[in-house]
PASEFI-676982 format. One line per field, with one value per residue: x, y, z of N, C-alpha, C in turn; residue number from 1; residue in three letters. Coordinates in Angstrom, 1 decimal. Layout:
residues N
n_X <- c(X,...) .
n_Y <- c(Y,...) .
n_Z <- c(Z,...) .
ca_X <- c(X,...) .
ca_Y <- c(Y,...) .
ca_Z <- c(Z,...) .
c_X <- c(X,...) .
c_Y <- c(Y,...) .
c_Z <- c(Z,...) .
n <- c(NUM,...) .
res <- c(ALA,...) .
END
This chain:
residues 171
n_X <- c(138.1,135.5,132.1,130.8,132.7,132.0,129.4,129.2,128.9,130.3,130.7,132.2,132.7,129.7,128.9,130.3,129.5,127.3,127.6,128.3,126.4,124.4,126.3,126.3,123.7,122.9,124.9,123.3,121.1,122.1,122.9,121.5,119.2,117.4,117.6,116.6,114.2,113.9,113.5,111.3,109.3,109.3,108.7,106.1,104.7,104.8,103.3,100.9,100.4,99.5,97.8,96.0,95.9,95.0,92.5,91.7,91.3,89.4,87.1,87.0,86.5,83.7,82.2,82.4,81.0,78.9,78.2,77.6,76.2,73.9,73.9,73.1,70.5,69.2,69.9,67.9,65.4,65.4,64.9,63.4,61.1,61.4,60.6,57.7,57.1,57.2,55.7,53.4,52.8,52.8,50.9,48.8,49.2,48.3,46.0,45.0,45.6,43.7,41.7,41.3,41.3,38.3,37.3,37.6,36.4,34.0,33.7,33.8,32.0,29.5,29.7,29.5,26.9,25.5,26.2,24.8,21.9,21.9,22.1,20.2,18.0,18.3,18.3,15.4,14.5,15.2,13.7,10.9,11.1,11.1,9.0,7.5,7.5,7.0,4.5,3.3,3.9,2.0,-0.3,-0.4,-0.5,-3.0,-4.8,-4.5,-6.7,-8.6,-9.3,-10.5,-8.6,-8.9,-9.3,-6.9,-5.0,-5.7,-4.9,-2.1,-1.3,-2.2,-0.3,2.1,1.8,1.8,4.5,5.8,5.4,5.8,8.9,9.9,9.1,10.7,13.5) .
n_Y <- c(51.2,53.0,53.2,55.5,56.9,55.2,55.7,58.2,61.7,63.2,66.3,67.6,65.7,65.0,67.7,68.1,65.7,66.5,68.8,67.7,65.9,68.2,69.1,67.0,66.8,69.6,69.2,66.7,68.0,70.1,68.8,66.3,66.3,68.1,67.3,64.1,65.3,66.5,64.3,63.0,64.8,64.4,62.0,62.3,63.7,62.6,60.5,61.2,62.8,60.2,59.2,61.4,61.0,58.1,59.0,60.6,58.8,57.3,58.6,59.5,56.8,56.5,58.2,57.6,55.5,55.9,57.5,55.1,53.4,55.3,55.7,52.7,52.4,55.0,52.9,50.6,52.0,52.8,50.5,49.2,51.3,50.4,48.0,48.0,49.9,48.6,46.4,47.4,48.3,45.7,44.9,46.8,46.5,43.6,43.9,45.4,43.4,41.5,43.1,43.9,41.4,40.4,42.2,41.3,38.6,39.2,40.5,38.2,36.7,38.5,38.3,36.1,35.0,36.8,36.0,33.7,34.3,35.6,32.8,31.8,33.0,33.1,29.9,29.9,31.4,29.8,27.6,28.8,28.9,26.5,25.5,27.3,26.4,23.5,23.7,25.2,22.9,21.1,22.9,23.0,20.0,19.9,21.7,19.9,19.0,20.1,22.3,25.2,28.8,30.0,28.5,26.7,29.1,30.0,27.4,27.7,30.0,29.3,26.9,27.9,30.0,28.2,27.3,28.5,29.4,27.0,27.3,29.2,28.5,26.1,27.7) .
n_Z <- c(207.7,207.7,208.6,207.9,205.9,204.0,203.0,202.8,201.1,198.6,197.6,195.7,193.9,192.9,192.1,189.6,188.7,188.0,186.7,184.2,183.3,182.7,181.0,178.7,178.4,177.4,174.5,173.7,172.8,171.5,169.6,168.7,169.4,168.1,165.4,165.6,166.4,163.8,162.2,163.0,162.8,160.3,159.5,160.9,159.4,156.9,157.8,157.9,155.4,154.6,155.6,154.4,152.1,151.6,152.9,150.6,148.7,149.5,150.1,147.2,146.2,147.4,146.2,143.7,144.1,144.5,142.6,140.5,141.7,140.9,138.7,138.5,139.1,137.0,134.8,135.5,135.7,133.8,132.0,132.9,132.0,128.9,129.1,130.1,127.9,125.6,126.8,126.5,124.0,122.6,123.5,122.2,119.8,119.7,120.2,118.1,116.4,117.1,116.2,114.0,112.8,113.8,112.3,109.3,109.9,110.4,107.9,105.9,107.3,106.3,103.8,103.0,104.1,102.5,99.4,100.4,100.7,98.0,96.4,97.7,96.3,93.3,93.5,93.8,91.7,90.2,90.6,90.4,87.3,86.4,87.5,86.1,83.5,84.1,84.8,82.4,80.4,81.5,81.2,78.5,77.6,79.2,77.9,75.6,76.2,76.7,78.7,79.9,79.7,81.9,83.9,83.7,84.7,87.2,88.3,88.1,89.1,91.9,92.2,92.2,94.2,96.4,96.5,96.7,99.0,100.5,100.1,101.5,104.7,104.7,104.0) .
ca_X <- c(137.2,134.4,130.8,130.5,133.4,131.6,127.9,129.4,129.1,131.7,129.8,132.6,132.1,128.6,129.1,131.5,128.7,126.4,128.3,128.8,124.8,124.2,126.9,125.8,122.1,123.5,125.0,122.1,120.1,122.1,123.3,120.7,117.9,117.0,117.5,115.8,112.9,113.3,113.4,110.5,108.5,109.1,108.0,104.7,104.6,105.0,101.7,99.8,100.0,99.4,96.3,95.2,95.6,93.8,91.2,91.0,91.3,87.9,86.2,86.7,85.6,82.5,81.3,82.4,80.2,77.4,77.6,77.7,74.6,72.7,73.5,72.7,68.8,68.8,69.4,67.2,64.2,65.5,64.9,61.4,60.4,61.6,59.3,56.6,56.6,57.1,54.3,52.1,52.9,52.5,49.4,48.2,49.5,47.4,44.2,44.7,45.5,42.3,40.7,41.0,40.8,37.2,36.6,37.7,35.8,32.6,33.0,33.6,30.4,28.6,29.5,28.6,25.3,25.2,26.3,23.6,21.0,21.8,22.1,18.6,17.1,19.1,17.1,14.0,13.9,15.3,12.2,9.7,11.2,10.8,7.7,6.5,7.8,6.2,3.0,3.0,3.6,0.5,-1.1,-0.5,-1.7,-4.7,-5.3,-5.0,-8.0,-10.2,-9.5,-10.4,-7.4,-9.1,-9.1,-5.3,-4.4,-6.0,-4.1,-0.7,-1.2,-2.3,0.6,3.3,2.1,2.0,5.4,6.6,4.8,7.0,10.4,9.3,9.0,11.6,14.7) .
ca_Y <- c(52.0,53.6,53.1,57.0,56.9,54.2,56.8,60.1,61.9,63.8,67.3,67.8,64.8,65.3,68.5,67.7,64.7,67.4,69.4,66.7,65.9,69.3,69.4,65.9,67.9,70.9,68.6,65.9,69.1,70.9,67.9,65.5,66.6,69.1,66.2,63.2,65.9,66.8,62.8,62.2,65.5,64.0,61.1,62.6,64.2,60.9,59.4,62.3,62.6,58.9,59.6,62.3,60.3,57.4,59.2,61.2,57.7,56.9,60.0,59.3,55.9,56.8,59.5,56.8,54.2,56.8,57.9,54.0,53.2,56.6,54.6,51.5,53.3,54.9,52.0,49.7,52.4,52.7,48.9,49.1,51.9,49.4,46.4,48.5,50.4,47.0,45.4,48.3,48.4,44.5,44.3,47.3,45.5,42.4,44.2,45.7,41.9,40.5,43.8,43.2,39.9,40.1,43.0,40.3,37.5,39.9,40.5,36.9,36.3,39.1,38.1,34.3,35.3,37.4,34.6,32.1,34.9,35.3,31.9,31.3,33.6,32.2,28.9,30.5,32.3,28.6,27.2,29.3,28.9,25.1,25.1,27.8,25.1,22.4,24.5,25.1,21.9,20.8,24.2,22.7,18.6,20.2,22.6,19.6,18.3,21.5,23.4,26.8,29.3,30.9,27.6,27.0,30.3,29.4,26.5,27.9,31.1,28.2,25.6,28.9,30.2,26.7,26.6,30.0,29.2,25.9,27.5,30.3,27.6,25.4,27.8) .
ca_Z <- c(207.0,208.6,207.6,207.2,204.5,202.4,202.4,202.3,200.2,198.4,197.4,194.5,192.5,193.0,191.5,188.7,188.2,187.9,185.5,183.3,183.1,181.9,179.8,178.1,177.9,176.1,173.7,173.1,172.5,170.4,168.4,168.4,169.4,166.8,164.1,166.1,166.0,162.6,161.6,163.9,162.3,158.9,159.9,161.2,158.1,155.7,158.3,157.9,154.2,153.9,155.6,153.7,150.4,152.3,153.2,149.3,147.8,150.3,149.1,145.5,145.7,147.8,145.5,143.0,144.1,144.6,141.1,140.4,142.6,140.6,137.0,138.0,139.4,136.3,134.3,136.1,135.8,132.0,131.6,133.2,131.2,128.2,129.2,130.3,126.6,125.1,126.7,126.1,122.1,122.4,124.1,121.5,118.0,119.8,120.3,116.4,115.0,116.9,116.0,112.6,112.4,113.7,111.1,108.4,110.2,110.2,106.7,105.7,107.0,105.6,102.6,103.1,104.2,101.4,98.6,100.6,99.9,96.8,95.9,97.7,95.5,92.2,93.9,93.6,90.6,89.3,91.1,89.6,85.9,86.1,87.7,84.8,82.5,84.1,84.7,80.5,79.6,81.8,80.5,77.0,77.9,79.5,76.4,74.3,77.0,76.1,79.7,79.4,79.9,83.2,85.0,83.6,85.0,88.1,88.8,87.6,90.4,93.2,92.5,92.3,95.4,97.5,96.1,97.2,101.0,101.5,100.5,102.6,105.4,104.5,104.5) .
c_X <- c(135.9,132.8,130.5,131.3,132.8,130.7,128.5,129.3,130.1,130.9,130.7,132.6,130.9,128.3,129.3,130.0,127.3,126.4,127.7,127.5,124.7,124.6,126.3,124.5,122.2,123.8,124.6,121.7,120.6,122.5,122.3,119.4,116.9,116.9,116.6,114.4,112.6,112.5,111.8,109.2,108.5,108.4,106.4,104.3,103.6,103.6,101.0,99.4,99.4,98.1,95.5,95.2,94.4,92.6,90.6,90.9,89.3,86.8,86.0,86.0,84.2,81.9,81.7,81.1,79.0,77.2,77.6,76.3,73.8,72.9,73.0,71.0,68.4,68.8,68.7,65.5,64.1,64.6,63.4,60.9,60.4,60.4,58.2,56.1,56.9,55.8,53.4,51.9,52.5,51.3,48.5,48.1,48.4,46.0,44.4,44.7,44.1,41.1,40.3,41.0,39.4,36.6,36.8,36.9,34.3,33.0,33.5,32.0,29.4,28.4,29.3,27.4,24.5,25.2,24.8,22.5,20.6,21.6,21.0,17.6,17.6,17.9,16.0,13.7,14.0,14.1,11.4,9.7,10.8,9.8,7.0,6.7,7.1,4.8,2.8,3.1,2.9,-0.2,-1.3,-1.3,-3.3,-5.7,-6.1,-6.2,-9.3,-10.4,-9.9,-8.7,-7.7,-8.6,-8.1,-4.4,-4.6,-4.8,-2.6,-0.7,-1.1,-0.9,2.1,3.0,2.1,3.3,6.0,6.7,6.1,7.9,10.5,9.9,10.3,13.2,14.6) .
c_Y <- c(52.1,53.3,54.7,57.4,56.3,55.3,58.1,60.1,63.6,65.2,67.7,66.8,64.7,66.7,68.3,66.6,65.3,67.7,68.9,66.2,66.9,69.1,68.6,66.3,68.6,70.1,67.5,66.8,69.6,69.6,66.8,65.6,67.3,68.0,65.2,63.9,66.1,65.6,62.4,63.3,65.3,63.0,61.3,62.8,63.2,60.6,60.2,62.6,61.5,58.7,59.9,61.4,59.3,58.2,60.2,59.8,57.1,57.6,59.5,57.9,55.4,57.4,58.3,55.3,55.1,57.0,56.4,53.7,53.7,55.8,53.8,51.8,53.7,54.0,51.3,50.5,52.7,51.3,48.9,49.7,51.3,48.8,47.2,49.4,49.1,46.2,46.2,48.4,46.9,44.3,45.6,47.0,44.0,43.0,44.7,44.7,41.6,41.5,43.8,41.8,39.4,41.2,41.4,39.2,38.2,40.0,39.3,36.5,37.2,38.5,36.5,34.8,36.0,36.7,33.1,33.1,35.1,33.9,31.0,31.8,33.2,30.7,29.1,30.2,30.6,27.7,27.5,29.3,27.5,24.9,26.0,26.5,24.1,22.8,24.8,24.1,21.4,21.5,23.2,21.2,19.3,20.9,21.1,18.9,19.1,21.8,24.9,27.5,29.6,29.6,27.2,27.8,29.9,28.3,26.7,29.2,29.9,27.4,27.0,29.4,29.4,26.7,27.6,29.8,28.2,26.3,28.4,29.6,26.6,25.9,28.8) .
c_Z <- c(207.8,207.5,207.0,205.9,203.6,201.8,202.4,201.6,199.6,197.5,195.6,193.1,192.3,192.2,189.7,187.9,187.2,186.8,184.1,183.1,182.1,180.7,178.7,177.7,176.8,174.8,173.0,172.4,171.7,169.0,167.7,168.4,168.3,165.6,164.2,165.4,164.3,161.9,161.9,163.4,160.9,158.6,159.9,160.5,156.7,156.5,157.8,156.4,153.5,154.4,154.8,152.2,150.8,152.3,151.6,149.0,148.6,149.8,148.0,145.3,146.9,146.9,143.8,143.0,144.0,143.1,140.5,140.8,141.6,139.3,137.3,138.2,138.1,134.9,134.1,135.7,133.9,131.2,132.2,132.4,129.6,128.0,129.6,128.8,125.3,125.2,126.5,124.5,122.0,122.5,122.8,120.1,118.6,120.0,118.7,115.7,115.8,116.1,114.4,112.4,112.7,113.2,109.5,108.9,110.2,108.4,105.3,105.9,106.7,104.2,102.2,103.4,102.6,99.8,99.3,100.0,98.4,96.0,96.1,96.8,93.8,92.2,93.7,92.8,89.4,89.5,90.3,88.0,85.3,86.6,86.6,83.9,82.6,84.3,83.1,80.0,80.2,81.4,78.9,77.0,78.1,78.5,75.5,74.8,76.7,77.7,79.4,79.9,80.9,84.4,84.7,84.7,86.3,88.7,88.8,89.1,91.7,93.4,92.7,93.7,96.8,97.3,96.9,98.8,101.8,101.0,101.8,103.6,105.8,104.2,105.3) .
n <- c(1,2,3,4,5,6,7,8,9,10,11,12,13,14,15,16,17,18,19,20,21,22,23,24,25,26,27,28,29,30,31,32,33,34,35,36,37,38,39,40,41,42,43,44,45,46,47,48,49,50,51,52,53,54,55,56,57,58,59,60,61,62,63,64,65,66,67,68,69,70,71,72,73,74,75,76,77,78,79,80,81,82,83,84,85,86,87,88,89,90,91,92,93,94,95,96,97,98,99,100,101,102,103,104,105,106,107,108,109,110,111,112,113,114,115,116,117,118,119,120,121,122,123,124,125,126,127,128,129,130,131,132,133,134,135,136,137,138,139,140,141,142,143,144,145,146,147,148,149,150,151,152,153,154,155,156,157,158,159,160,161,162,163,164,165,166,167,168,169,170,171) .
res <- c(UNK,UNK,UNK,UNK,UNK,UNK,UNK,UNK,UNK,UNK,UNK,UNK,UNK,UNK,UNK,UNK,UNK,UNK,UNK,UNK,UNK,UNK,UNK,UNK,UNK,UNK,UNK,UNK,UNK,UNK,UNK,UNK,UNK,UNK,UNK,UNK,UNK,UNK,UNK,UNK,UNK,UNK,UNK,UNK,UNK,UNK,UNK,UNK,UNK,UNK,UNK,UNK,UNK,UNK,UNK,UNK,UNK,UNK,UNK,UNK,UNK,UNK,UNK,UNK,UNK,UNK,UNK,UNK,UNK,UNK,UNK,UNK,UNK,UNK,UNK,UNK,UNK,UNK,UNK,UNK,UNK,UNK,UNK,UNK,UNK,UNK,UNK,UNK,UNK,UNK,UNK,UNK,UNK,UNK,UNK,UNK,UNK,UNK,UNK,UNK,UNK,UNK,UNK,UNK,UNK,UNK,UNK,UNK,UNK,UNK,UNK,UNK,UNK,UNK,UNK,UNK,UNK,UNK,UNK,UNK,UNK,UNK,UNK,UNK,UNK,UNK,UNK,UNK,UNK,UNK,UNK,UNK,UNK,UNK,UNK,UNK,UNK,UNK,UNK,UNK,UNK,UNK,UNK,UNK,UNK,UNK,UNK,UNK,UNK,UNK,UNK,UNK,UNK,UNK,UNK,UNK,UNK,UNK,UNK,UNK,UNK,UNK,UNK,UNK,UNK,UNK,UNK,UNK,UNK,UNK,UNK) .
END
C-alpha cells in the first residue's frame, strides 16, 4: 500500500458525505428545529413574564411603601399637632386655675382687711362707749364733789381725744 492510497481522497464519498450533511440539515431543520425554537421561545416567554410580574410586584410595593412613608408623616405631624394643642390648652387651663386662684386670694384678703376694719372700728366705738361710761361715772363721783358741768365736759372731750390719738398710733 502506497502512502498516496492511505491520503487520497476519494471525491465520491466526499460527496455522498456531503449529501448526507445537507440532508441531515434539511431534516434537523424541518423536524427539530422549528420545535427546539418554539420550546426555547416559550421559554423566553415564561422569563420574560416572570420579570414583568417581578418587576409589577416591585412597583406595587414601592408606591406601597411610599404611600406607607406619606401615613406614617402624616401621622407623626398628626401626633405633634396633638401634643402641641394639648400643651397649649394645658398651659391655658393653668394660667386660668392660677388666675383665679389669685382673684380668690385677692378677695380673701379684701375681705380680711375689710372684717379687721371693721372689727377695728367695732374696737373703737366699744372704746368710746366704756370710756363714756367710765367718764359718767367719774362725771357723777365728781358731781357728788360739786364740779361744775363745764370743767366735767372739759375733761370728758380731753381724756376721749388722748384716747382716740393712741389708737390712732397704736394700730
Amino acid at each position: 500500500m502506497q502512502f498516496s492510497e492511505i491520503i487520497s481522497v476519494n471525491i465520491w464519498q466526499t460527496l455522498i458525505s456531503l449529501a448526507n450533511l445537507v440532508l441531515l440539515y434539511f431534516l434537523v431543520k424541518h423536524f427539530l428545529y422549528e420545535r427546539v425554537r418554539k420550546v426555547l421561545q416559550d421559554r423566553q416567554n415564561a422569563v420574560d413574564m416572570q420579570y414583568r410580574a417581578a418587576d409589577e410586584a416591585l412597583d406595587k410595593a414601592n408606591q406601597q411603601e411610599a404611600t406607607w412613608n406619606e401615613k406614617m408623616q402624616n401621622a407623626q405631624a398628626e401626633a405633634d399637632q396633638l401634643i402641641s394643642d394639648a400643651a397649649s390648652t394645658a398651659s391655658y387651663r393653668g394660667s386660668r386655675i392660677i388666675s383665679d386662684a389669685e382673684q380668690r386670694a385677692d378677695q380673701i384678703v379684701r375681705r380680711a382687711e375689710e372684717e379687721a376694719r371693721l372689727e377695728r372700728q367695732k374696737a373703737e366705738e366699744d372704746m368710746k362707749r366704756e370710756i363714756i361710761d367710765v367718764s359718767t361715772a367719774l362725771a357723777s363721783k365728781l358731781l357728788e364733789r360739786e364740779i361744775n358741768a363745764e370743767d366735767h365736759q372739759a375733761m370728758i372731750d380731753s381724756f376721749i381725744a388722748s384716747v382716740g390719738e393712741d389708737d390712732d398710733r397704736g394700730l
